[in-house]
C-alpha positions in Angstrom: -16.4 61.4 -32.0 -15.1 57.9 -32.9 -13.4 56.6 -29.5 -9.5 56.1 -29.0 -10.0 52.7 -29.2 -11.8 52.0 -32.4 -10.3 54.8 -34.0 -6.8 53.0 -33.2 -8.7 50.2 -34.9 -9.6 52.1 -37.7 -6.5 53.5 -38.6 -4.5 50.2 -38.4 -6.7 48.4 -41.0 -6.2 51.3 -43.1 -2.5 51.9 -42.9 -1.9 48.0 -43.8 -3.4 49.0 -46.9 -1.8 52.6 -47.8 2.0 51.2 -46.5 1.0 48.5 -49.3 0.4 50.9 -51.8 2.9 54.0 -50.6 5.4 51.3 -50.7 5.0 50.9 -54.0 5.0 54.2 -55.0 8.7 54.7 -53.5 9.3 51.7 -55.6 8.5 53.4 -58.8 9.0 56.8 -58.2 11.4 57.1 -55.6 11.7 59.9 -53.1 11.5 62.5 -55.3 9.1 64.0 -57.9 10.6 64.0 -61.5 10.6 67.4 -61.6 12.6 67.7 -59.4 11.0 70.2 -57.0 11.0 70.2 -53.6 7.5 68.2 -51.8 7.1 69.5 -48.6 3.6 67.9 -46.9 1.9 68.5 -43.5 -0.5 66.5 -41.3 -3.0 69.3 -40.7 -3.5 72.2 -42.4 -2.6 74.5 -39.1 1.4 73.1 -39.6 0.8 73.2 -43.5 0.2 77.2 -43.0 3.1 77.0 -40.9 5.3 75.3 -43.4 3.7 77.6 -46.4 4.7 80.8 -44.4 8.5 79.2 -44.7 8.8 77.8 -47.8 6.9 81.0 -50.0 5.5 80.7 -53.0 7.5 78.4 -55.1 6.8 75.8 -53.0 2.9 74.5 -52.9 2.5 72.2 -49.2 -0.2 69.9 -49.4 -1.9 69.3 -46.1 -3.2 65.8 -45.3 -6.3 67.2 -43.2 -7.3 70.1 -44.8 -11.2 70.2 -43.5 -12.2 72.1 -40.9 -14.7 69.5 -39.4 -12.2 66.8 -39.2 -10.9 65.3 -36.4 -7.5 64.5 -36.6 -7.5 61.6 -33.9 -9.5 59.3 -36.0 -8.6 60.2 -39.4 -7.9 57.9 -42.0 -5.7 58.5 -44.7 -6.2 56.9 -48.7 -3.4 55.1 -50.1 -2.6 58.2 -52.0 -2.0 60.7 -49.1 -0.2 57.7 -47.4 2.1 57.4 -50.8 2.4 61.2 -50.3 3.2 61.4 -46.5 6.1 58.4 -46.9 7.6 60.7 -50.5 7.5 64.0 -49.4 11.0 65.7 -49.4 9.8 67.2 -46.1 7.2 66.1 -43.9 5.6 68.3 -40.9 3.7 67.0 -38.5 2.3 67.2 -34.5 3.4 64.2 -33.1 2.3 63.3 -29.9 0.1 60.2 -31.2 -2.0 63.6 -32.0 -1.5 62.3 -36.0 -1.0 59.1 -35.2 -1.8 58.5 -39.1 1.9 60.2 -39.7 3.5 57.8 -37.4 2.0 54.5 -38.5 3.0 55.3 -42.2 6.2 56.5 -41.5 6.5 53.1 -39.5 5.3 50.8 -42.3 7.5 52.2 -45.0 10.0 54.9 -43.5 10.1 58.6 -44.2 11.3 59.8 -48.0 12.8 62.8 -46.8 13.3 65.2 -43.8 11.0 65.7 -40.9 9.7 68.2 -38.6 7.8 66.3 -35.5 6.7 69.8 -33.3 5.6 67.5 -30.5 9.5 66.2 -29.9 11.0 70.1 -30.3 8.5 71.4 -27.7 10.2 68.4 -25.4 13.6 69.9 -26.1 11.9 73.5 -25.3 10.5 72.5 -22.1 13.3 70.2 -21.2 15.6 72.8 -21.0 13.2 74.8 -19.2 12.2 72.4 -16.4 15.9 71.6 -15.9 16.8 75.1 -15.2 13.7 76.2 -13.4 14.8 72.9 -11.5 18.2 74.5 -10.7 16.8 77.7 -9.6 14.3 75.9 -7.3 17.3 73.9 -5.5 19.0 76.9 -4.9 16.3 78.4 -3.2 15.6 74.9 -1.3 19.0 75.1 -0.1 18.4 77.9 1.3 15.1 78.0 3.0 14.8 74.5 3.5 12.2 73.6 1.5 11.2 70.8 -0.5 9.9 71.9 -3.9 8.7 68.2 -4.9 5.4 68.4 -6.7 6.2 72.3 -7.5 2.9 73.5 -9.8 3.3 76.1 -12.0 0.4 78.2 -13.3 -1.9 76.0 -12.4 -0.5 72.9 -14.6 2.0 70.4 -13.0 4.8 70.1 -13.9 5.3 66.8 -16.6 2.0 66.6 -18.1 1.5 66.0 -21.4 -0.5 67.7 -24.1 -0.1 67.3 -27.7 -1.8 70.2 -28.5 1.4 71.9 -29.4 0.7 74.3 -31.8 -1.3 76.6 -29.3 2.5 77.2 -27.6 4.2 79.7 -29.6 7.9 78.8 -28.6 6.9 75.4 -29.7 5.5 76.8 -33.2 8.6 79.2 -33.6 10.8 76.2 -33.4 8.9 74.6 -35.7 9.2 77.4 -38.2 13.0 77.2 -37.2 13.5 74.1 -38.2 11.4 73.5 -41.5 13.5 76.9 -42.6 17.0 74.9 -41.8 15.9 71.2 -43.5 14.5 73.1 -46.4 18.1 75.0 -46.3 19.5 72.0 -46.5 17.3 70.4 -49.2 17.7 74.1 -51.6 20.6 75.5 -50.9 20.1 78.0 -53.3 17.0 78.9 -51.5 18.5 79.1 -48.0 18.5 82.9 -47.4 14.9 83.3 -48.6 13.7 80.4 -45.9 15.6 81.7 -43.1 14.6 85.4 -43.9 10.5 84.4 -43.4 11.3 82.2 -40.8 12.5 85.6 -39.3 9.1 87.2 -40.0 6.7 84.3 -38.9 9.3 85.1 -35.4 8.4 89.0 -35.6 4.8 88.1 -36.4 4.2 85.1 -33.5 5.7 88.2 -31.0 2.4 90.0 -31.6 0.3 86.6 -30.4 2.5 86.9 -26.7 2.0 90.4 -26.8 -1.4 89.9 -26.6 -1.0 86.6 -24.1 1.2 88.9 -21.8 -0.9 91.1 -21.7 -4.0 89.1 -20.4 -1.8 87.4 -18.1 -0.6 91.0 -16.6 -4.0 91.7 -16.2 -5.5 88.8 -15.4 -3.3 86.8 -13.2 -4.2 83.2 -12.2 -7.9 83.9 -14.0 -10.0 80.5 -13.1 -10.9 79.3 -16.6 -12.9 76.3 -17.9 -12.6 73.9 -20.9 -14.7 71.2 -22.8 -11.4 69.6 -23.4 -7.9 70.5 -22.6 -7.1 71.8 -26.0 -6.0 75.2 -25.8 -3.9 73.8 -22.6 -0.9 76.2 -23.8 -2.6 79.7 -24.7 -3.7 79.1 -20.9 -0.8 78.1 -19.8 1.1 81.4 -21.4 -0.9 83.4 -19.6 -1.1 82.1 -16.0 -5.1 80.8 -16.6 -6.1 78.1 -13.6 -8.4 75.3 -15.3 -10.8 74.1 -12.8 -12.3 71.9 -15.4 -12.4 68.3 -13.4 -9.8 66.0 -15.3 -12.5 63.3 -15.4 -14.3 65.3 -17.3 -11.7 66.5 -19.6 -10.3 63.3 -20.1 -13.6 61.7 -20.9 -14.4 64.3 -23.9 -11.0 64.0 -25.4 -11.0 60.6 -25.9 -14.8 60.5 -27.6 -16.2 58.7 -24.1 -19.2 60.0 -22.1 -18.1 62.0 -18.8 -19.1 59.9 -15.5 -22.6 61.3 -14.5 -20.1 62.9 -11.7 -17.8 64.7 -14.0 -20.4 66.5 -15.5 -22.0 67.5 -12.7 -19.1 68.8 -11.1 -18.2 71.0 -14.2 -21.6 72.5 -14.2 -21.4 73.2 -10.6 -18.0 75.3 -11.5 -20.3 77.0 -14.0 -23.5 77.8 -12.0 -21.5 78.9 -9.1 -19.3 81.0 -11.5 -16.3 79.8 -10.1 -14.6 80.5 -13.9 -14.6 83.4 -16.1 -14.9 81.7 -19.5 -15.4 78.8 -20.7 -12.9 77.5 -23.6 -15.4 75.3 -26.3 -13.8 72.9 -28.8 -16.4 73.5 -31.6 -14.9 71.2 -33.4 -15.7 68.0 -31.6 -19.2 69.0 -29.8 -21.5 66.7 -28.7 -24.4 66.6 -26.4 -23.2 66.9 -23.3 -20.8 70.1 -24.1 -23.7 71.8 -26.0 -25.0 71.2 -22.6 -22.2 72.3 -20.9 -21.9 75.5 -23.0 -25.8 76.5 -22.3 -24.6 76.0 -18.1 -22.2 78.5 -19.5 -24.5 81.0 -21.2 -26.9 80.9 -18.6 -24.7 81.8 -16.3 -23.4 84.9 -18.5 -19.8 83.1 -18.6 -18.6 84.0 -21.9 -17.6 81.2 -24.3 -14.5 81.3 -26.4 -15.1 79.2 -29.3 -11.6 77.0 -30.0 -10.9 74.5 -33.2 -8.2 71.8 -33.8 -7.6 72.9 -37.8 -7.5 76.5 -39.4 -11.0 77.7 -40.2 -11.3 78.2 -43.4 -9.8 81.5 -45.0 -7.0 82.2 -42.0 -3.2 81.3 -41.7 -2.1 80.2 -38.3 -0.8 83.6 -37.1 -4.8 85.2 -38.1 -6.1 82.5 -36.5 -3.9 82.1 -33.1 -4.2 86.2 -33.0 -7.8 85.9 -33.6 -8.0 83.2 -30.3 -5.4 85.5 -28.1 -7.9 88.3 -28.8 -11.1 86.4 -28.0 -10.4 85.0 -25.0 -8.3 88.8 -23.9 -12.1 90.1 -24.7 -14.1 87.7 -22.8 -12.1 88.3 -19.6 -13.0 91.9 -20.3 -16.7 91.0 -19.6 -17.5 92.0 -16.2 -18.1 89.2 -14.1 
């Protein structure tokens, strides 16, 4: 994996040279195709099956990462998907500096149309949350006399931030909500149609937290294990404790080798079978979670195998199902 800091690098050499050139794109073109019809493009191909499940079949979204081995952190886009991102009469992306690409672009030469950023909705989302879990938490401090400063809840402070937004299904849902309303806007004509499959992608995300409850009513406060903290919010929904040292975690994520520490203390977690499955980002593996993973397998700790973009031949909601189910399987594994 190409580290944070040279990808950041990378990516800014790049995006002088695609603002150039998407710049003058707008210039001739203008924000909208001359056939008039709507553009709607997505960072990653898990929010362009997203947007596709809203907009039908009249509308083709084109997905900026659309590989299954790419990594999204250190991707760099050509001039033309830069000119694409910046005219798109809708643009849906992660946010989060998880597509930093998006926001670099958008910087240099402005958005073309509407956009969907899921990273700032799932803000809102837990916003509201936090403030009235807050409330709740004063009244009952009131009462007992408590101080609730530092309050953790299933196993995750409070605050923290993970950009890996589309494994939370409110955040998704809102997502869905949204591209539905700005492509309302944009085809007005088309309104009723948008909002009625935003009303199924709802019905069909309530089968992935059936599934999440489910595990979490059977499996309360499981200790779990990760190679990275991406599937931070499938753990989170149902009540998983990650035990996986953050300097180990951290390290990975950001394409740096763990301190010789770090990845002892994660194997030690492993060997002692302090977890019940181990969550592995296939996607960006290198030695030392291969190694991790066969600490894993040798201690019969199943392995859920987790990616950052749709593999190919699923839409999100096959895909998140398929992860809900794997992981509700592997906890079935006697310990």
């Amino acid at each position: 994996m190409v580290s944070a800091h040279v990808a950041t690098g990378l990516r800014a050499a790049t995006v002088m040279v695609a603002a150039t050139v998407a710049a003058l794109t707008v210039t001739a073109c203008g924000s909208s195709p001359d056939d008039g019809k709507l553009t709607v493009v997505a960072s990653t191909n898990v929010w362009g099956s997203v947007a596709q499940a809203i907009a039908g079949d009249e509308i083709e979204v084109t997905s900026i990462i659309d590989e299954p081995s790419a990594d999204p952190h250190s991707f760099e886009t050509s001039p033309l998907q830069a000119a694409k991102i910046s005219d798109a009469s809708l643009l849906v992306y992660n946010g989060g500096g998880y597509d930093g690409f998006v926001d670099d672009i958008l910087e240099a030469a402005g958005p073309g149309g509407e956009t969907v950023n899921a990273f700032e909705l799932m803000e809102g989302i837990h916003a509201e949350h936090d403030h009235g879990h807050s409330e709740e938490q004063d009244t009952e401090s009131d009462h007992a006399g408590h101080d609730h400063e530092g309050h953790q809840h299933e196993g995750h402070q409070h605050g923290a931030v993970n950009e890996h937004v589309w494994f939370d299904v409110p955040t998704v849902d809102a997502a869905a909500t949204a591209i539905a309303d700005k492509l309302a806007e944009l085809d007005p004509a088309g309104a009723d149609g948008y909002r009625a499959r935003a009303e199924a992608f709802h019905a069909d995300l309530q089968e992935i937290t059936a599934i999440t409850d489910g595990i979490a009513a059977a499996h309360p406060g499981v200790p779990v294990a990760q190679t990275e903290p991406l599937a931070h919010y499938l753990l989170e929904s149902v009540g998983a404790r990650d035990l996986t040292p953050e300097d180990f975690t951290s390290a990975i994520e950001e394409g740096n080798a763990p301190a010789p520490a770090a990845i002892a203390d994660t194997r030690r977690i492993l060997t002692d079978k302090q977890v019940r499955v181990l969550i592995y980002n296939v996607q960006t593996q290198d030695r030392v979670t291969q190694d991790i993973r066969s600490t894993a397998e040798a201690a019969s700790i199943p392995v859920v195998e987790v990616t950052e973009t749709l593999p190919e031949g699923q839409d999100y909601i096959q895909w998140q199902t398929a992860n809900a189910t794997a992981l509700a399987e592997a906890l079935e594994t006697p310990a």
